[in-house]
C-alpha positions as CSV (number, residue, x, y, z in Angstrom):
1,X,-18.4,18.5,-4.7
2,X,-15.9,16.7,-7.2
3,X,-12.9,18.2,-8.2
4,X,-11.1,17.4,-11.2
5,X,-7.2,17.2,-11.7
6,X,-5.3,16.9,-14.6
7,X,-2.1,15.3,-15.0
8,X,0.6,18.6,-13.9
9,X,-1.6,18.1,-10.6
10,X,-1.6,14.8,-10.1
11,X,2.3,14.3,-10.8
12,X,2.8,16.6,-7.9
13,X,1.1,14.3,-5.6
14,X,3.6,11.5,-6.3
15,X,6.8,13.4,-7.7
16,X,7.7,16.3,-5.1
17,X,7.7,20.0,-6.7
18,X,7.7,23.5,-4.8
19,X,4.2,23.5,-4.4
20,X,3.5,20.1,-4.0
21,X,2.7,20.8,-0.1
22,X,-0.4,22.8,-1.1
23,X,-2.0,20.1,-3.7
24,X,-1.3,17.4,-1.0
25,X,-3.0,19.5,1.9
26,X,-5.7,20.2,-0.9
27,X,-6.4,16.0,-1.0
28,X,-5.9,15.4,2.7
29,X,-9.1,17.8,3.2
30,X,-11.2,16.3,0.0
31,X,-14.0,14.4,1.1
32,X,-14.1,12.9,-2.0
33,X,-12.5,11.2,-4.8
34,X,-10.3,13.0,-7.3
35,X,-11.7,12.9,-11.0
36,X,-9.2,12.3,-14.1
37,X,-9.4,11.4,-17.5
38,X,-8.2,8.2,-18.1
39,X,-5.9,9.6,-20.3
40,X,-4.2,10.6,-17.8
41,X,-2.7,7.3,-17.0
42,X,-0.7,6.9,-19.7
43,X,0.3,10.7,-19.3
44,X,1.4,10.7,-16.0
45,X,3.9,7.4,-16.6
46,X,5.1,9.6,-19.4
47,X,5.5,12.8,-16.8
48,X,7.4,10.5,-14.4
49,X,10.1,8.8,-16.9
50,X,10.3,12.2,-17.9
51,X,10.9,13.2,-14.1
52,X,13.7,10.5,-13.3
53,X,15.6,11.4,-16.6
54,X,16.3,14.7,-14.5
55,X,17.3,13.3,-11.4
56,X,13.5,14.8,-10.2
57,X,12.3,11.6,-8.3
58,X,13.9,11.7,-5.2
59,X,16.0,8.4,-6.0
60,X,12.7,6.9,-6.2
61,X,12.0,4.7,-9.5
62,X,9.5,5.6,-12.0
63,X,7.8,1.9,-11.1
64,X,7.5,2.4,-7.3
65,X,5.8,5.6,-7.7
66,X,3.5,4.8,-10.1
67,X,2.4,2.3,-8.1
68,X,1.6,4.8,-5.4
69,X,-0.6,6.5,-7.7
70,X,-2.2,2.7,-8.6
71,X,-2.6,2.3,-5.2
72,X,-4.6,5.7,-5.5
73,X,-7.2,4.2,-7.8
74,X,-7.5,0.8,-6.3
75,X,-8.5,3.0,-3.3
76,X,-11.3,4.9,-5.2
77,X,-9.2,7.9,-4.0
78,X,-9.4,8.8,-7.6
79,X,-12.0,8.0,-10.3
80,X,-11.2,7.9,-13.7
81,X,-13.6,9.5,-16.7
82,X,-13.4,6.7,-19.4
83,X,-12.3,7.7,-23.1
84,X,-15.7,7.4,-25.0
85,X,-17.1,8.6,-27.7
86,X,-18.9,11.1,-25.3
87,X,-15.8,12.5,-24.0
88,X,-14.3,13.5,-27.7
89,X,-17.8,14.6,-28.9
90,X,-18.1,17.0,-25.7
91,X,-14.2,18.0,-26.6
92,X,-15.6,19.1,-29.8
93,X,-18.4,21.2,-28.7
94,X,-15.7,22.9,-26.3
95,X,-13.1,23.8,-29.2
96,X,-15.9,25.1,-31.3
97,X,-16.8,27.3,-28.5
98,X,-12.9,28.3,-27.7
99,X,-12.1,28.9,-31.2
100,X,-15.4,30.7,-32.1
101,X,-14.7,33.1,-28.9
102,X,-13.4,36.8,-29.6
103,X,-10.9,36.7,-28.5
104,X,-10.4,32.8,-29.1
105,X,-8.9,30.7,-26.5
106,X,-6.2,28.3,-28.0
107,X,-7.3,25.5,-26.4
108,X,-4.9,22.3,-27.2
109,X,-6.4,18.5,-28.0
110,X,-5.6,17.1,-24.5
111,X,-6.4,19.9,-22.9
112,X,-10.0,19.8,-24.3
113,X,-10.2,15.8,-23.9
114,X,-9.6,16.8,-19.5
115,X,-11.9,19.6,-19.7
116,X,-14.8,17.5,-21.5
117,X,-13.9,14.5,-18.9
118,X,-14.6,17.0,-16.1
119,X,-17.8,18.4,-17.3
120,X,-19.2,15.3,-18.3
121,X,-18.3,14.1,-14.6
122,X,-20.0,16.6,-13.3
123,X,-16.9,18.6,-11.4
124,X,-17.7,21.3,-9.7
125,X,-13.9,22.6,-9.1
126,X,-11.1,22.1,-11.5
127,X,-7.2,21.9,-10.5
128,X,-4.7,23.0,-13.3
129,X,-1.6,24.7,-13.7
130,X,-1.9,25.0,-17.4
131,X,-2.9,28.9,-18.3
132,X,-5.4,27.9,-21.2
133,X,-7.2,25.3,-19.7
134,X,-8.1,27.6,-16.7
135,X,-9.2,30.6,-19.1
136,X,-11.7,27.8,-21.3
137,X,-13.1,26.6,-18.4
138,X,-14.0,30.0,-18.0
139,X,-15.5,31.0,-20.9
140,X,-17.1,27.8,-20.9
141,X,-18.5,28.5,-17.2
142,X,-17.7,24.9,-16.6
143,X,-16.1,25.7,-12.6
């Protein structure tokens, strides 16, 4: 059963948060991969220099723990969902749905980009912290 993470997730895999404890234990019992959007590369580098401008890394550098989360993918521990034109035509269906709700859900672009990379790789389970991507992926019965 394939979960997929977004980027708030991910980051607490590499950067350590309050409740990182409890996503790590949740990957030390997965038996298999994590799923992302491939999007979430770029976002994620961006989280971290974001991270070690606040003193948030733990004196590590933004380069040695990226390449922790490299390492990650080289292992097939987690499995990107390419950017294609599938994943933004599947976003599109998804806002129409969201914004045609009563009462909508304000779904946001990259928010809609994760949640069409998760259904398109079939996820079964979805790990978020972010509020309005939980309550689509509701409405959408996507988890």
């Amino acid at each position: 059963m394939a979960d997929y993470w977004d980027t708030a997730c991910l980051l607490k895999l590499y950067c350590i948060e309050e409740d990182s404890i409890d996503y790590i234990a949740l990957v030390a019992n997965a038996e298999e991969p994590l799923f992302t959007s491939q999007l979430t590369e770029t976002e994620l580098y961006y989280a971290l220099q974001q991270k070690a401008q606040r003193n948030e890394t733990q004196g590590q550098s933004v380069e040695a723990l990226f390449s922790l989360y490299q390492r990650d993918l080289n292992a097939n521990r987690i499995r990107l969902v390419p950017l294609g034109e599938d994943v933004f035509r599947k976003a599109r269906e998804l806002a129409d749905q969201c914004y045609g709700a009563q009462p909508p859900v304000f779904l946001r672009t990259l928010d809609g980009i994760d949640l069409a990379s998760a259904a398109l790789a079939s996820c079964k389970r979805l790990h978020s912290t972010n509020t309005r991507m939980r309550q689509a992926s509701q409405l959408l019965n996507l988890f």
